[in-house]
PDB file as gemmi writes it, atoms N, CA and C in Angstrom:
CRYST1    1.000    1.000    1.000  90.00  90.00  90.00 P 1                      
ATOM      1  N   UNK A   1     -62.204  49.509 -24.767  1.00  0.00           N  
ATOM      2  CA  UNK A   1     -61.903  48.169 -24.325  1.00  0.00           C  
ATOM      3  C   UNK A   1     -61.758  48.165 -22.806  1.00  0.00           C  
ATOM      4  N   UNK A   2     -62.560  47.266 -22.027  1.00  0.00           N  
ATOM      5  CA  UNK A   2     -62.664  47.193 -20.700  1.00  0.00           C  
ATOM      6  C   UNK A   2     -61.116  46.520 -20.273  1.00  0.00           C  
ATOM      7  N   UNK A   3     -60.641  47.504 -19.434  1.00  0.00           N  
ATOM      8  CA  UNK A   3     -59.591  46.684 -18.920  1.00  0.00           C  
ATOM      9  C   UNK A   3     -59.995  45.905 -17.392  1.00  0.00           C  
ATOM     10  N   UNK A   4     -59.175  44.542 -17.595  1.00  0.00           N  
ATOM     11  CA  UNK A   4     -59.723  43.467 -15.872  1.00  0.00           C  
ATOM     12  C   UNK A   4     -59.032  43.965 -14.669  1.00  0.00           C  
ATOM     13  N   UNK A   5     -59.571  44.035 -13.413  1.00  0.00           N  
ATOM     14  CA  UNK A   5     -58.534  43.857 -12.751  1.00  0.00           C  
ATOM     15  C   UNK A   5     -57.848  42.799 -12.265  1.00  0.00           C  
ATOM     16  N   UNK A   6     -56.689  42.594 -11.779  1.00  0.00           N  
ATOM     17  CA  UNK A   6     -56.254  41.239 -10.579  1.00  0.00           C  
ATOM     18  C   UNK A   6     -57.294  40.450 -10.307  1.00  0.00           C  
ATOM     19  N   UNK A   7     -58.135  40.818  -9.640  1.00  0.00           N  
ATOM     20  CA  UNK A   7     -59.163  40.147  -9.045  1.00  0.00           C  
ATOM     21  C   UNK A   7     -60.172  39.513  -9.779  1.00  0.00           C  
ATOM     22  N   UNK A   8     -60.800  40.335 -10.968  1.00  0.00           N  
ATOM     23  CA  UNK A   8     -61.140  39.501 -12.039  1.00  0.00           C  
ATOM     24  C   UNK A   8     -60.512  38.580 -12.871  1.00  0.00           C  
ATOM     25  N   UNK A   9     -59.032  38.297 -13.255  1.00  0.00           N  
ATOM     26  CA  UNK A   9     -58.307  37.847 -13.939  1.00  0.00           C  
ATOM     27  C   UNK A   9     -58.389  36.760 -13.144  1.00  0.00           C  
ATOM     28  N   UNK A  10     -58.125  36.742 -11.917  1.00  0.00           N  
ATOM     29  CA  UNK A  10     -57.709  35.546 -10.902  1.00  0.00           C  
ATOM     30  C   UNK A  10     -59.113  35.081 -11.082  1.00  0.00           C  
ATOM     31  N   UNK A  11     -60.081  35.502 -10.815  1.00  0.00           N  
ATOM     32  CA  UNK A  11     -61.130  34.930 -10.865  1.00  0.00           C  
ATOM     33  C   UNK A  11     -61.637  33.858 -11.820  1.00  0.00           C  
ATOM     34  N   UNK A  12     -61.475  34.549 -12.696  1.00  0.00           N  
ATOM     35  CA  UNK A  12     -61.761  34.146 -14.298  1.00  0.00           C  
ATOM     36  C   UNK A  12     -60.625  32.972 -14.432  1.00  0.00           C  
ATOM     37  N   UNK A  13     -59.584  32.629 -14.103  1.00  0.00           N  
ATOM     38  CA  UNK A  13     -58.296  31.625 -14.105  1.00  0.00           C  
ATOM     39  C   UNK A  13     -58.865  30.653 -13.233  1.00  0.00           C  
ATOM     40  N   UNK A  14     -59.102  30.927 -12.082  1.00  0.00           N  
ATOM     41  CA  UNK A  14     -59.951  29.676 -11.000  1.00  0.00           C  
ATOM     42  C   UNK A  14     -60.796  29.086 -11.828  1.00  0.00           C  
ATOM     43  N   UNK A  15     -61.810  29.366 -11.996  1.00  0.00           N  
ATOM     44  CA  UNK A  15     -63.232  29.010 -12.613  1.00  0.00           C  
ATOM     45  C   UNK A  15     -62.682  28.353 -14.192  1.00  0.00           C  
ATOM     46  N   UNK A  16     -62.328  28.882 -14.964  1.00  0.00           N  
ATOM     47  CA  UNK A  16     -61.730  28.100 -16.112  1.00  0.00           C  
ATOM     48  C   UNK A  16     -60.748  26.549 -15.668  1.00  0.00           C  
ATOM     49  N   UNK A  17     -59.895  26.899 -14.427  1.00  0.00           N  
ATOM     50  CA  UNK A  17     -59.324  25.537 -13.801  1.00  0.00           C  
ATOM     51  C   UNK A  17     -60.547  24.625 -13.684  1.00  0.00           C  
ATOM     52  N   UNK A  18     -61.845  25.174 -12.674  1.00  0.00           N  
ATOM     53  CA  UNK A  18     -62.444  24.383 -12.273  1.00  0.00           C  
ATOM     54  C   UNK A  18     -63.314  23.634 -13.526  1.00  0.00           C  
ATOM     55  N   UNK A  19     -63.866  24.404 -14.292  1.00  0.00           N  
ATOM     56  CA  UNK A  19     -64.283  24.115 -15.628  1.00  0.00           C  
ATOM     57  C   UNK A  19     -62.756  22.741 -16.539  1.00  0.00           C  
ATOM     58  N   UNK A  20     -61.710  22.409 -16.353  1.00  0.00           N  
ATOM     59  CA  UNK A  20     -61.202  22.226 -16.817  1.00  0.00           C  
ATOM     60  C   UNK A  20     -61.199  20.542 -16.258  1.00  0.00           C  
ATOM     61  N   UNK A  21     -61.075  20.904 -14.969  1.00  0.00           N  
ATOM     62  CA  UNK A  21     -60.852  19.746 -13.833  1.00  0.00           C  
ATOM     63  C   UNK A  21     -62.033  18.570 -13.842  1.00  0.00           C  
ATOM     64  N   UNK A  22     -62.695  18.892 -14.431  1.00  0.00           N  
ATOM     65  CA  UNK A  22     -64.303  18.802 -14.470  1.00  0.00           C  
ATOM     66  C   UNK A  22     -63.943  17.935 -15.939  1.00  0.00           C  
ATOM     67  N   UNK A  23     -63.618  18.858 -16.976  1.00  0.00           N  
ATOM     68  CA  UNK A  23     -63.577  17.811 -17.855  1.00  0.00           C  
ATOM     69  C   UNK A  23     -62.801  17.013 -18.185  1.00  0.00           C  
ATOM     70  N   UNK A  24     -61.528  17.046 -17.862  1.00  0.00           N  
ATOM     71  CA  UNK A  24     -60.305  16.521 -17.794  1.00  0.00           C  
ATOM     72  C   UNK A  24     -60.591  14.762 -16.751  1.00  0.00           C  
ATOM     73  N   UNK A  25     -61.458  15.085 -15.855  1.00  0.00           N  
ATOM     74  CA  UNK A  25     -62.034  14.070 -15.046  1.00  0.00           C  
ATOM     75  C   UNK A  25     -63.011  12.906 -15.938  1.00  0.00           C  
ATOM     76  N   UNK A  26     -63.769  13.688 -16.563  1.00  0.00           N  
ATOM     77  CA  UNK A  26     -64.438  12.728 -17.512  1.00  0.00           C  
ATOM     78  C   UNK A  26     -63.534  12.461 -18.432  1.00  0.00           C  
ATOM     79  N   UNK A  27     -62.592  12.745 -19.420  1.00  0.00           N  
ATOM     80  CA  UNK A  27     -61.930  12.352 -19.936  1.00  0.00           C  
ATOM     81  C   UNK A  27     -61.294  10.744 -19.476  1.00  0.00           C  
ATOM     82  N   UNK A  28     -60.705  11.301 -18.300  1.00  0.00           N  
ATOM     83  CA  UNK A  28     -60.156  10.112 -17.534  1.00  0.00           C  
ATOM     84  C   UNK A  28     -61.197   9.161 -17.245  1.00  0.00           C  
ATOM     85  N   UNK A  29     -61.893   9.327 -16.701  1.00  0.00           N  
ATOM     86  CA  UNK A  29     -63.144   7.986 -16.706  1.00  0.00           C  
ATOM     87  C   UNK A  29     -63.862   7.171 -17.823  1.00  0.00           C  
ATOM     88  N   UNK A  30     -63.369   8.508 -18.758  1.00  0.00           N  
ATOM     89  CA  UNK A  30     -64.199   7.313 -20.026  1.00  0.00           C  
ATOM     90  C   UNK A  30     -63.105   7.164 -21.275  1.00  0.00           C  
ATOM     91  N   UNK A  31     -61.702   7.021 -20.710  1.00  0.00           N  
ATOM     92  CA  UNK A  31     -60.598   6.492 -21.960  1.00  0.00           C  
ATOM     93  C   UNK A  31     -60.186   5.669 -21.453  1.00  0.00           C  
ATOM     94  N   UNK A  32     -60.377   4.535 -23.075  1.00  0.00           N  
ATOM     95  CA  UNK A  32     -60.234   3.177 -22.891  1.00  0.00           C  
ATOM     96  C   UNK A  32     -58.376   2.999 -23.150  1.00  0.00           C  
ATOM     97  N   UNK A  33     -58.109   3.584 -24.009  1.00  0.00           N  
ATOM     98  CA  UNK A  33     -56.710   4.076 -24.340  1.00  0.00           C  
ATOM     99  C   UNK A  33     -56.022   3.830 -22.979  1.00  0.00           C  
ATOM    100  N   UNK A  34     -54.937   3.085 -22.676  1.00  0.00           N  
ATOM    101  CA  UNK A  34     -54.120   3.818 -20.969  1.00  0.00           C  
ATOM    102  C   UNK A  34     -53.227   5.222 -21.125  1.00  0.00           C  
ATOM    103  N   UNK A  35     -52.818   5.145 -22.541  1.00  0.00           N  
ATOM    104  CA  UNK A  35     -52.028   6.178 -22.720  1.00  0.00           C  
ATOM    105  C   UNK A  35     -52.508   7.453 -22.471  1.00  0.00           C  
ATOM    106  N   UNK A  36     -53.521   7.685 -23.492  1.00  0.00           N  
ATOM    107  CA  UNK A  36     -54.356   8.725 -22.838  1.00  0.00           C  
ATOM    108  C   UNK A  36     -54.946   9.107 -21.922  1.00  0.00           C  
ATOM    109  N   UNK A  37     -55.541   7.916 -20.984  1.00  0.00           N  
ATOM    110  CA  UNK A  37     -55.796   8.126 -19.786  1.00  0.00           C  
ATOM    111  C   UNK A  37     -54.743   8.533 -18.719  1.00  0.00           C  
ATOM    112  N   UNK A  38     -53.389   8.288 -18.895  1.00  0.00           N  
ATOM    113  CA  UNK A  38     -52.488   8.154 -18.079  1.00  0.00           C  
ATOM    114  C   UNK A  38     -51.742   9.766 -18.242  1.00  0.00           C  
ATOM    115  N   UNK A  39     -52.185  10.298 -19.624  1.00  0.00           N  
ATOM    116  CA  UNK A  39     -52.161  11.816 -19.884  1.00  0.00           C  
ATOM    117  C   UNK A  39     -52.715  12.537 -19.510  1.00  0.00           C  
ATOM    118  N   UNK A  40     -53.794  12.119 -19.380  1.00  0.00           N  
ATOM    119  CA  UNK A  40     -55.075  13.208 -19.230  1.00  0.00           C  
ATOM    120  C   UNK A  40     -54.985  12.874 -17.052  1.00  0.00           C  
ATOM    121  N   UNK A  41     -54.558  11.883 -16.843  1.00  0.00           N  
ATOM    122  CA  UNK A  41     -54.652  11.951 -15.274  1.00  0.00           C  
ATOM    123  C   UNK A  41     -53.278  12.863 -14.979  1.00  0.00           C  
ATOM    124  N   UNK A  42     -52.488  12.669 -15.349  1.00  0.00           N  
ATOM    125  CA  UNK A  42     -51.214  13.692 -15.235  1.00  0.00           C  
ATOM    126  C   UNK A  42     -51.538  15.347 -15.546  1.00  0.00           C  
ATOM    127  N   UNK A  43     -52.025  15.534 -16.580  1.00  0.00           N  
ATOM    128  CA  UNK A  43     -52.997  17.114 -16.839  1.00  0.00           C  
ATOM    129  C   UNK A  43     -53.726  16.791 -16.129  1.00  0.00           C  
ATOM    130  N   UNK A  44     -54.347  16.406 -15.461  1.00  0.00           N  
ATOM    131  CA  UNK A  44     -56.040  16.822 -14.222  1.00  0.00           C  
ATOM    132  C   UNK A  44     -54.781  16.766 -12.554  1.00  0.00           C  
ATOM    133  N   UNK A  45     -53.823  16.524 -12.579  1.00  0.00           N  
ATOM    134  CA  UNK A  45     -52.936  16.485 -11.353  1.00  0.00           C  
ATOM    135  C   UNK A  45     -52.413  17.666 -11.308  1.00  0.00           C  
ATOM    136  N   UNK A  46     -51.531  18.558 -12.248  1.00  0.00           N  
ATOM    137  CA  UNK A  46     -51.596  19.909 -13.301  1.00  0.00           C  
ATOM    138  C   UNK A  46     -52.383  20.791 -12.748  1.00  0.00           C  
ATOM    139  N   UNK A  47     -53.827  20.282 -12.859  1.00  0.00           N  
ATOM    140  CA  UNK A  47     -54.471  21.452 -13.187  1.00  0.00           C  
ATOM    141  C   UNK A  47     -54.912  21.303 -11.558  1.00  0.00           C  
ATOM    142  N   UNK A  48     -54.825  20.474 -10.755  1.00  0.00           N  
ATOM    143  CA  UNK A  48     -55.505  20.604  -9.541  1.00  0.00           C  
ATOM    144  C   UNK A  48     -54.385  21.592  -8.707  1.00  0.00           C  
ATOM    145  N   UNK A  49     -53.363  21.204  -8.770  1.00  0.00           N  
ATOM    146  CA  UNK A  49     -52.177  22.195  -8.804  1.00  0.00           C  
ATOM    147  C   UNK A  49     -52.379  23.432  -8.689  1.00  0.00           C  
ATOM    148  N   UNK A  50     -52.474  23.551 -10.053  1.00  0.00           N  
ATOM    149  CA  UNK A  50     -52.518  25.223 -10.115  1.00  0.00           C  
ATOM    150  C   UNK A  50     -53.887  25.780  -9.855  1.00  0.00           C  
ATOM    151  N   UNK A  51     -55.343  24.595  -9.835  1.00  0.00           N  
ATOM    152  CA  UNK A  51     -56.085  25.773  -9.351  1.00  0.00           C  
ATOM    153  C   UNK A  51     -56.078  26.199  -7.963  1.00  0.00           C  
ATOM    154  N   UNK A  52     -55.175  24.967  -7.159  1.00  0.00           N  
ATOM    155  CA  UNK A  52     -54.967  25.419  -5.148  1.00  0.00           C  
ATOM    156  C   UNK A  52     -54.234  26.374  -5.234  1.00  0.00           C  
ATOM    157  N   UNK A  53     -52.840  26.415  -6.068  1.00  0.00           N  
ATOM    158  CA  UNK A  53     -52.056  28.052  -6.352  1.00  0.00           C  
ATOM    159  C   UNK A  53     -52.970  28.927  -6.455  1.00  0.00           C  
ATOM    160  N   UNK A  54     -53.933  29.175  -7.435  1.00  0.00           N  
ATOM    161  CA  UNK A  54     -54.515  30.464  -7.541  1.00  0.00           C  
ATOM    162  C   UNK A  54     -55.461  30.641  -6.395  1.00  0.00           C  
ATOM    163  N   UNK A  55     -56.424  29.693  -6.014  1.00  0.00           N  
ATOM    164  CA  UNK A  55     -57.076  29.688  -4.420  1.00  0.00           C  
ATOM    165  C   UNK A  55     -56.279  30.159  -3.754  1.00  0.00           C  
ATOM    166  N   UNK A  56     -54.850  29.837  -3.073  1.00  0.00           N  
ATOM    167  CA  UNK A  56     -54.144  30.242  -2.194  1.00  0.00           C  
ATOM    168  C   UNK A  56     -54.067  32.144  -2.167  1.00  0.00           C  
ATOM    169  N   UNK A  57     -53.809  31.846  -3.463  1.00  0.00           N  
ATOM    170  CA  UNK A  57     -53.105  33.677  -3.922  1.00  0.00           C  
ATOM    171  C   UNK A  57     -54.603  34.167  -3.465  1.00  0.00           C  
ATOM    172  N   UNK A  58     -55.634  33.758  -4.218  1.00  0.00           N  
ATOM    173  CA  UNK A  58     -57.074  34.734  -3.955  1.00  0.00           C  
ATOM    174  C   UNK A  58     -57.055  34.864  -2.568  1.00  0.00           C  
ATOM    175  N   UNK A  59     -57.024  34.043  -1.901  1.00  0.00           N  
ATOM    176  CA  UNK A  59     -57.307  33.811   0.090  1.00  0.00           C  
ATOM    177  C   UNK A  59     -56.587  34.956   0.223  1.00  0.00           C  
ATOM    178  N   UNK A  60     -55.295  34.253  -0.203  1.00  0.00           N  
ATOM    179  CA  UNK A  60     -54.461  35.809   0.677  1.00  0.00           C  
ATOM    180  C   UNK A  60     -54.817  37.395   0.490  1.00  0.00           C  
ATOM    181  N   UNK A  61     -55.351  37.392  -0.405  1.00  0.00           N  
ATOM    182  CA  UNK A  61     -55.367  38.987  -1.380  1.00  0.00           C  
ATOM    183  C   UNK A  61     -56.561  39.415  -0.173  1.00  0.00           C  
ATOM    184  N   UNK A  62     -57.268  38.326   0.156  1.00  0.00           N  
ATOM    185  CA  UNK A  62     -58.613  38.315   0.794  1.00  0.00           C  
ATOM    186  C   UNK A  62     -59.384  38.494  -0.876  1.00  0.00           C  
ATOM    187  N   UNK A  63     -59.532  37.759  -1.805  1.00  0.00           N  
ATOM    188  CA  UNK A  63     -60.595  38.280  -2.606  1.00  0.00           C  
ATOM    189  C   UNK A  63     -61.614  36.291  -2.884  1.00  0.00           C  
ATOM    190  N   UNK A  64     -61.421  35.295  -2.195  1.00  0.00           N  
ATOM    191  CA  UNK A  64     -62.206  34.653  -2.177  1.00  0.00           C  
ATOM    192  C   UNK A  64     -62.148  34.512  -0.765  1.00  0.00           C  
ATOM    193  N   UNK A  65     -64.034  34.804  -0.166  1.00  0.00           N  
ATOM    194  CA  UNK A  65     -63.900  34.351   0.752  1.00  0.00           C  
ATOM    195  C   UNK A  65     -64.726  33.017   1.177  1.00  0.00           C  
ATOM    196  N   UNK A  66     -63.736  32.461   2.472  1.00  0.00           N  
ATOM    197  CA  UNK A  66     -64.628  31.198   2.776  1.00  0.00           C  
ATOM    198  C   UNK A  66     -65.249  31.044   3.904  1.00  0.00           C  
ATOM    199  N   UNK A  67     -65.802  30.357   4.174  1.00  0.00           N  
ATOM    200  CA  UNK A  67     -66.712  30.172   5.749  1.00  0.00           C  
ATOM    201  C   UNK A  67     -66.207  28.514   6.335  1.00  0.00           C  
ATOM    202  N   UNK A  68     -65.851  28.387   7.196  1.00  0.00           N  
ATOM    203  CA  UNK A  68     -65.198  27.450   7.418  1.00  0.00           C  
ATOM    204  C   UNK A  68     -66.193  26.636   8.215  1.00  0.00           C  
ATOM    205  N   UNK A  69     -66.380  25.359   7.522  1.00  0.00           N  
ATOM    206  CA  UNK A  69     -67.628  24.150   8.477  1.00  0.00           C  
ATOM    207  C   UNK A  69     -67.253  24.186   9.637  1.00  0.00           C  
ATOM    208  N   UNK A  70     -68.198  23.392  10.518  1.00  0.00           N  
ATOM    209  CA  UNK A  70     -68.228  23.426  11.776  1.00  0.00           C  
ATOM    210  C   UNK A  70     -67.885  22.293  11.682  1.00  0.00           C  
ATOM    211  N   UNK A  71     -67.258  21.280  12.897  1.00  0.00           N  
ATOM    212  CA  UNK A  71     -66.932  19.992  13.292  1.00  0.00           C  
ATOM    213  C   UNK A  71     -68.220  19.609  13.356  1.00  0.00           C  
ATOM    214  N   UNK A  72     -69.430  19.811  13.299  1.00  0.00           N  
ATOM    215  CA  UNK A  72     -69.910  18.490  13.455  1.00  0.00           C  
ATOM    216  C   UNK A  72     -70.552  18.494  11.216  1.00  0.00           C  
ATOM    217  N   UNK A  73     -70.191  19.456  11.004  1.00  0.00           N  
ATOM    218  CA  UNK A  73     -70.530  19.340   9.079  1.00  0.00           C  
ATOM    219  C   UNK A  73     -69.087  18.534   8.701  1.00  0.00           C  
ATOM    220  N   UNK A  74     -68.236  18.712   9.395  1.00  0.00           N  
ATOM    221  CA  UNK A  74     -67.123  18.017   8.567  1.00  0.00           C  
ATOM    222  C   UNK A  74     -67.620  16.790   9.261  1.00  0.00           C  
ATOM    223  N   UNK A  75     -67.335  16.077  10.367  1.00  0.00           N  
ATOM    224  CA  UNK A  75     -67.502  14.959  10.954  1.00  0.00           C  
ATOM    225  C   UNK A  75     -68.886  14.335   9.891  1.00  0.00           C  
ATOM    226  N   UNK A  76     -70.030  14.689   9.453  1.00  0.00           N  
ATOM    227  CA  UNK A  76     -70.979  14.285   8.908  1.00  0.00           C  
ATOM    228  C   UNK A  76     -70.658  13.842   7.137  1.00  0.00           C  
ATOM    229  N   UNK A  77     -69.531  15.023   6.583  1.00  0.00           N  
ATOM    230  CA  UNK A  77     -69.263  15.085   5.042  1.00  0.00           C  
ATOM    231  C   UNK A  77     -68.407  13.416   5.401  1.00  0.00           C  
ATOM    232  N   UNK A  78     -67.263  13.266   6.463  1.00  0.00           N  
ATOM    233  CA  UNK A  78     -66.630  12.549   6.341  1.00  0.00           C  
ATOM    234  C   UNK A  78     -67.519  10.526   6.605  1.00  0.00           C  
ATOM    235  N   UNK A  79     -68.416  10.985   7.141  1.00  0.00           N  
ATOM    236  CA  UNK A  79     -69.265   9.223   7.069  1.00  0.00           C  
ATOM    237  C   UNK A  79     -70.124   9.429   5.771  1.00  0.00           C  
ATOM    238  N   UNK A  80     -70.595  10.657   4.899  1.00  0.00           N  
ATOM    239  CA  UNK A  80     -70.760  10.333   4.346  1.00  0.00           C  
ATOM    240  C   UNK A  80     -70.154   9.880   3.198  1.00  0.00           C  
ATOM    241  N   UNK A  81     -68.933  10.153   3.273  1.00  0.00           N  
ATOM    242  CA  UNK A  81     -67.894   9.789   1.865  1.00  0.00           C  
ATOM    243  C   UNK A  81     -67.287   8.085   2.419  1.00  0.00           C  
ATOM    244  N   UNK A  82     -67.144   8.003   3.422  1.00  0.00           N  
ATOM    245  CA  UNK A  82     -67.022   6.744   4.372  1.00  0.00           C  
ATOM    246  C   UNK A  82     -68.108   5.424   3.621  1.00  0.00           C  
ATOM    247  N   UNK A  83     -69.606   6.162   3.301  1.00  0.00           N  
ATOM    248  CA  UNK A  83     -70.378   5.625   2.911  1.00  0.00           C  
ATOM    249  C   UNK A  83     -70.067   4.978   1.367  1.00  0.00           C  
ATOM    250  N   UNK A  84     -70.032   6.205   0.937  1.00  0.00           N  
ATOM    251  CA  UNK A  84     -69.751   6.301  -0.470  1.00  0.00           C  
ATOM    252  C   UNK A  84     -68.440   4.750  -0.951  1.00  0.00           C  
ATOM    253  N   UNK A  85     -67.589   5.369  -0.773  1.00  0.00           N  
ATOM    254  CA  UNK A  85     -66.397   3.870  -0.138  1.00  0.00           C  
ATOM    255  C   UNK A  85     -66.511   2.637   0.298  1.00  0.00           C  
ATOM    256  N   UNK A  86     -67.082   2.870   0.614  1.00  0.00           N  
ATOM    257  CA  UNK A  86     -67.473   1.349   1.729  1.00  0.00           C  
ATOM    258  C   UNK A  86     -68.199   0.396   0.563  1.00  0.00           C  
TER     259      UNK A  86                                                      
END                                                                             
């Protein structure tokens, strides 16, 4: 039996969040119910939670790494979501 390490475990916990967040989102968009919707937005708040906890922990360990945009990619993401909105 293969044992995981840290780094796989964490890994494998992110990606199941993100997998989760994902559906937990459609959930919320397509219940007509408020109750349930008002559940399922409280679990997708939950889970956004804990998947920035485990991001945080990976950063630090150094085992996800990121590349950080340049000001003029953020300045561009931000008119285009501007767009999106508008």
């Amino acid at each position: 039996m293969k044992s995981f390490t840290d780094q796989e475990v964490m890994s494998i916990l992110l990606n199941e969040h993100k997998l989760a967040a994902s559906s937990l989102t459609n959930l919320v968009l397509e219940s007509n119910n408020q109750f349930l919707r008002n559940d399922a937005a409280s679990i997708l708040t939950s889970t956004f939670n804990h998947q920035k906890q485990i991001f945080d922990l990976m950063t630090q360990k150094g085992w996800y790494q990121i590349e950080n945009a340049s000001q003029q990619e953020i300045s561009k993401a931000q008119q285009e979501a501007s767009r999106i909105n508008a």
